[in-house]
Backbone as CSV, one residue per row, in Angstrom:
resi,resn,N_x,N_y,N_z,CA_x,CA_y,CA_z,C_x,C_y,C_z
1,UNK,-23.562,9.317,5.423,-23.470,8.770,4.084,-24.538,9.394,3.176
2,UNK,-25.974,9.581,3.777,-27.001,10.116,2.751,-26.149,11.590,2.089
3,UNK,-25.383,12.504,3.146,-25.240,14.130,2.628,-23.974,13.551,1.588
4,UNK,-23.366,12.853,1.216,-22.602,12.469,0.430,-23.170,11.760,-1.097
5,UNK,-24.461,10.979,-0.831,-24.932,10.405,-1.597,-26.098,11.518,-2.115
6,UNK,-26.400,12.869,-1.912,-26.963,14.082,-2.028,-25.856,14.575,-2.847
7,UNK,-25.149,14.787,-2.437,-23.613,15.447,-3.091,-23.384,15.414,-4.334
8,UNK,-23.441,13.976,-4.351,-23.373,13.159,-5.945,-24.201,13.675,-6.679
9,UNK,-25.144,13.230,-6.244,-26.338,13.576,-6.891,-26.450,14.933,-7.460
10,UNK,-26.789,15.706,-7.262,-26.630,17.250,-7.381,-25.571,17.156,-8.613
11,UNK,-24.343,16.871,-8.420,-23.296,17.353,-9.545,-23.781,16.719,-10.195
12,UNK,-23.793,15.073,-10.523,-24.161,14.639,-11.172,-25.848,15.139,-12.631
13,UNK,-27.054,16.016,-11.671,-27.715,16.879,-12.386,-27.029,17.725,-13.264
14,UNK,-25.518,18.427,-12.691,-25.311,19.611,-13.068,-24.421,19.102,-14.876
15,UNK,-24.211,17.661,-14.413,-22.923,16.935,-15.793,-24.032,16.996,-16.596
16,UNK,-25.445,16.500,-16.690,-26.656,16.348,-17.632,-26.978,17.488,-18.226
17,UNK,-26.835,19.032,-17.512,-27.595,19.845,-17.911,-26.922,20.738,-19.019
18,UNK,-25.909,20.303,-19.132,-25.218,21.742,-19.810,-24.581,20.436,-21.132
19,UNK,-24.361,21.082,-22.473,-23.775,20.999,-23.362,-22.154,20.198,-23.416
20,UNK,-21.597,20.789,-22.538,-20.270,20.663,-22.203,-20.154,19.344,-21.257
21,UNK,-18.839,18.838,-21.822,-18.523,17.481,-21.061,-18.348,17.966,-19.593
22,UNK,-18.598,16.878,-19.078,-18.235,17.337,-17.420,-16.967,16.892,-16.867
23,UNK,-16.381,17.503,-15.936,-15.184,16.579,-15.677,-15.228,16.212,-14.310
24,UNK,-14.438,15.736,-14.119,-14.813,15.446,-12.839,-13.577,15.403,-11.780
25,UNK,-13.471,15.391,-10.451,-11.575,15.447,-9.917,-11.782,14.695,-9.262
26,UNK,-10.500,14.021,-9.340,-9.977,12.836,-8.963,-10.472,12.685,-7.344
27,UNK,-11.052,13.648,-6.539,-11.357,13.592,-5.529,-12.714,12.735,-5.743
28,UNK,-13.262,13.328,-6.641,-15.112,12.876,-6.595,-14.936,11.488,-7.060
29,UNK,-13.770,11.452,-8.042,-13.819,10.258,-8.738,-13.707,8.569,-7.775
30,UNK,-12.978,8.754,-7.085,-12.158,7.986,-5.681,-13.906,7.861,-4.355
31,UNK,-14.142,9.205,-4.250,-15.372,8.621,-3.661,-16.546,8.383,-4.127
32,UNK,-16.664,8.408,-5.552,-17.788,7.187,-6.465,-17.644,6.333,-6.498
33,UNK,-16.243,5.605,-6.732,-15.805,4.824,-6.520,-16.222,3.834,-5.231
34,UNK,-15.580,4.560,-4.168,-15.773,4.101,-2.904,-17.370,3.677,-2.783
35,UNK,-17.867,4.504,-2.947,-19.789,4.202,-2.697,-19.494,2.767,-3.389
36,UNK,-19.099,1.903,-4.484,-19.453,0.945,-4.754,-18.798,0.167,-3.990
37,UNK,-17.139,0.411,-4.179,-16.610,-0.974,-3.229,-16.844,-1.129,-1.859
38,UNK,-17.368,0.174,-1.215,-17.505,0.347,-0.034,-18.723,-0.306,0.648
39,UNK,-19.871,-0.333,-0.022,-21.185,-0.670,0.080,-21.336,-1.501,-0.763
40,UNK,-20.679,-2.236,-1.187,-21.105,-3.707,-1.920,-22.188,-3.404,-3.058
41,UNK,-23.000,-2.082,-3.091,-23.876,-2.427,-4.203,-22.983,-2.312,-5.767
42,UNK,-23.941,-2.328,-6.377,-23.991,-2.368,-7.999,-23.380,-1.497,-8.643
43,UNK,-22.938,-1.043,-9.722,-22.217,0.044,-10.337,-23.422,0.767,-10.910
44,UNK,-24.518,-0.370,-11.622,-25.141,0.044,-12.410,-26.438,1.091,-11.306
45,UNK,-26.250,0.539,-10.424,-27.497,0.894,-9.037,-26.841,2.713,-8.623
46,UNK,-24.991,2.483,-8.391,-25.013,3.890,-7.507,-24.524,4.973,-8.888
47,UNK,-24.543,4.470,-9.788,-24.155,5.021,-11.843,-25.622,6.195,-11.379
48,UNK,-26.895,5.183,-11.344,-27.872,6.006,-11.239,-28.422,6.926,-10.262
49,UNK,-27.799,6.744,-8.974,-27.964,7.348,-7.675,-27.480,8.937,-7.645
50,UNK,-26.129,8.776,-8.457,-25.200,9.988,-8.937,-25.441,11.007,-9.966
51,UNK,-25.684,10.127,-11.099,-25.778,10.266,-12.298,-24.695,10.479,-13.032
52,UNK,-23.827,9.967,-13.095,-23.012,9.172,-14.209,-23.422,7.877,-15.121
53,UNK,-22.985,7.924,-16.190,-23.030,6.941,-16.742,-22.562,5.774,-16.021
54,UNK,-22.539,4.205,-16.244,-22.273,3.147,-15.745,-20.841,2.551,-16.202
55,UNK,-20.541,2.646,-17.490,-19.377,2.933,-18.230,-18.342,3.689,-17.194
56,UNK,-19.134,5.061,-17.381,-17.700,5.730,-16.843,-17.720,5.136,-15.208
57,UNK,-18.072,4.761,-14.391,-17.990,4.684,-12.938,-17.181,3.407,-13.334
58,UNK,-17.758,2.560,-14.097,-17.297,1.356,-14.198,-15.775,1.234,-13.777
59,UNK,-14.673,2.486,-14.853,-13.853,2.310,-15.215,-13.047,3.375,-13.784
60,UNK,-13.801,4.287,-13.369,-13.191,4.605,-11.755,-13.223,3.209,-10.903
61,UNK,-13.960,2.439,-10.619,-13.750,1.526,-9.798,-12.927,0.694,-9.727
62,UNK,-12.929,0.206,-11.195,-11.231,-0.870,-11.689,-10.306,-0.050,-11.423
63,UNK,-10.389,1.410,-11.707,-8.974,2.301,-10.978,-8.658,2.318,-9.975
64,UNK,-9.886,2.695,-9.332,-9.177,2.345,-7.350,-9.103,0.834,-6.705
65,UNK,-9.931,0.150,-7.440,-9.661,-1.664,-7.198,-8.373,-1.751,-7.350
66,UNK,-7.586,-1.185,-8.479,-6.416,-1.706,-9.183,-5.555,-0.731,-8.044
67,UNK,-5.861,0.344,-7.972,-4.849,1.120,-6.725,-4.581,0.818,-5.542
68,UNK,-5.693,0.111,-5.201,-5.911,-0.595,-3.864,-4.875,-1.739,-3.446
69,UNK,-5.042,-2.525,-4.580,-4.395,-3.851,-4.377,-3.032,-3.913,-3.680
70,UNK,-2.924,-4.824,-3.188,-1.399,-4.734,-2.554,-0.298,-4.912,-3.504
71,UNK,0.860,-4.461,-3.172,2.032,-4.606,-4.044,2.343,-6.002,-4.640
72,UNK,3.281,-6.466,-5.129,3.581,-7.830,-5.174,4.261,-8.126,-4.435
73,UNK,4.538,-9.644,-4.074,5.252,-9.520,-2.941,6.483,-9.858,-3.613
74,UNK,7.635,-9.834,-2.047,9.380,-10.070,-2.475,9.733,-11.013,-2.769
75,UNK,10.474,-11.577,-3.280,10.971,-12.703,-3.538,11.281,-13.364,-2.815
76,UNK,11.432,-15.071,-2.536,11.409,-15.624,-1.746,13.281,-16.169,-1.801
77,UNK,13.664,-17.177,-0.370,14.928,-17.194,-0.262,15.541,-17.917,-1.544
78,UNK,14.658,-18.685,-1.955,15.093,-19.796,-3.483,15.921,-18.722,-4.539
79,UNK,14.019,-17.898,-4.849,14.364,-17.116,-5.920,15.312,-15.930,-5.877
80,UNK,15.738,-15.769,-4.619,16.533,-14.550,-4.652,18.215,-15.336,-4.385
81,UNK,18.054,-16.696,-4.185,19.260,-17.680,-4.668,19.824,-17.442,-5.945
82,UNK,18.531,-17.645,-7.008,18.642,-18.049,-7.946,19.178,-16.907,-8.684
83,UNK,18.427,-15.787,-8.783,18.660,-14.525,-9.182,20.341,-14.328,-9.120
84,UNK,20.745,-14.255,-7.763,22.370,-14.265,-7.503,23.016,-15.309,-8.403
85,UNK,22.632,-16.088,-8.750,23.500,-16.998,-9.447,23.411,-16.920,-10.927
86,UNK,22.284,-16.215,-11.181,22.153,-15.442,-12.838,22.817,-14.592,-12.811
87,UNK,23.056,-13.700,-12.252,23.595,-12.622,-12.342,25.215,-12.578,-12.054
88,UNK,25.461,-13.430,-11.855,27.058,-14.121,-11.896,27.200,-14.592,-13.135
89,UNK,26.448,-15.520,-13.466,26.741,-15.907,-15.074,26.237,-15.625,-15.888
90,UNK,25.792,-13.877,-15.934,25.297,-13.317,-16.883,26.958,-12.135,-16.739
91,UNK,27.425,-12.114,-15.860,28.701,-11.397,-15.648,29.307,-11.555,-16.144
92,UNK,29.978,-12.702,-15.878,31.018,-14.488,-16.485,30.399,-14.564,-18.144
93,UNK,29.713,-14.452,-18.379,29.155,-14.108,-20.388,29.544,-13.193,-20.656
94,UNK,29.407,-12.020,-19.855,29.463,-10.933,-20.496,31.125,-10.593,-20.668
95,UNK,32.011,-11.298,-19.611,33.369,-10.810,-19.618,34.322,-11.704,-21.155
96,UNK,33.545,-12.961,-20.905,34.135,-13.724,-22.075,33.767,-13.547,-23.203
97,UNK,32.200,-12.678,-23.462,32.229,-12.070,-24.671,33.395,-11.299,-25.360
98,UNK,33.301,-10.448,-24.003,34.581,-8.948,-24.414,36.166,-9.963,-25.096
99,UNK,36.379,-10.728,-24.308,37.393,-11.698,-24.686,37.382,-12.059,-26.129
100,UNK,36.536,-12.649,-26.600,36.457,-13.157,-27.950,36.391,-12.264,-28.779
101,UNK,35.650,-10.643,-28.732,35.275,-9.789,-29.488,37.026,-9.038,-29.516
102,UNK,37.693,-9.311,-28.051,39.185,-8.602,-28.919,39.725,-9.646,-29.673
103,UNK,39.865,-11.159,-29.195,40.729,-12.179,-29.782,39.806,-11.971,-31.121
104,UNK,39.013,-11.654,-31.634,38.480,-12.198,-33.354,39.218,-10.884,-33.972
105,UNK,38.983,-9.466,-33.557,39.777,-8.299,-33.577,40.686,-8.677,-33.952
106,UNK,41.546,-8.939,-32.697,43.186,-9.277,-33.105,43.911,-10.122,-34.558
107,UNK,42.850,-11.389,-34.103,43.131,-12.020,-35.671,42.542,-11.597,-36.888
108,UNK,41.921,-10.863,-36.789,41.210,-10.257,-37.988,42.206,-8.922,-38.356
109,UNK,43.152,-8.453,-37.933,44.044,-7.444,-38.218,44.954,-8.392,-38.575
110,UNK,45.721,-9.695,-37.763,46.619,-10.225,-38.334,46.376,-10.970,-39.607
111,UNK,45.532,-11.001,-39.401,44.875,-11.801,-41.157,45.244,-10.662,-42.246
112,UNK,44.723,-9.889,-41.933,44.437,-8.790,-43.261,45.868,-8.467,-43.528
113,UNK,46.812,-8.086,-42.359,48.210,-7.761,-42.727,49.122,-8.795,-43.297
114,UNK,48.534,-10.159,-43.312,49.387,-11.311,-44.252,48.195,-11.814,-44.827
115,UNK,47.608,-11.095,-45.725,46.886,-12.135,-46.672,46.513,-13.618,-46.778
116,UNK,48.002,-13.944,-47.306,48.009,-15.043,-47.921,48.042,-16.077,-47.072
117,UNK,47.821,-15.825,-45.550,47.643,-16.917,-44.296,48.857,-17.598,-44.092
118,UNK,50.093,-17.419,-44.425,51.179,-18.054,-44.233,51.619,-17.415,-42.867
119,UNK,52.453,-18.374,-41.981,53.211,-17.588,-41.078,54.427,-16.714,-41.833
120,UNK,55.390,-15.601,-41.327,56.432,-15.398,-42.129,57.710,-16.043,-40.830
């Protein structure tokens, strides 16, 4: 762990010294990261060990916290009841829409072709 926590360090000199932003790859980023969640210390403690700002580590750690996390889980037998039974009568809406949208159609042509609303 120290030749890793050397590692850091070092680049971290090299982000301070020069003019130019530093960047950093997603490799280094993931094990700065790790040094915190891994070892329980501080952001603000291994920010300075490295030399990064505290800010930026900050916002690698919520990245791999947030990557880490487990998926959500599946739905359970209720909700995946329930789901099936929306989705039937979101079907059953949708077919009797189509229904009404020709029947208003239909009478809306027979209207216009007799005006005057009389049967003939």
């Amino acid at each position: 762990m120290d030749i890793l926590i050397a590692r850091f360090a070092l680049a971290g000199k090299d982000a301070l010294m020069g003019a130019k932003r530093k960047s950093y790859t997603p490799k280094y980023r993931q094990e700065a990261a790790g040094l915190v969640i891994g070892t329980g210390r501080t952001i603000a403690e291994v920010a300075r060990e490295i030399g990064v700002g505290e800010q930026l580590l900050g916002r690698w750690v919520a990245k791999e916290r947030a990557r880490m996390d487990a998926p959500p889980e599946a739905v359970d037998a209720d909700e995946r009841a329930e789901l099936e039974r929306l989705r039937r009568e979101v079907a059953e809406l949708r077919m009797d829409r189509e229904f009404l949208k020709k029947a208003a159609a239909f009478f809306a042509a027979a209207n216009t072709s007799n005006p005057s609303g009389r049967s003939q």
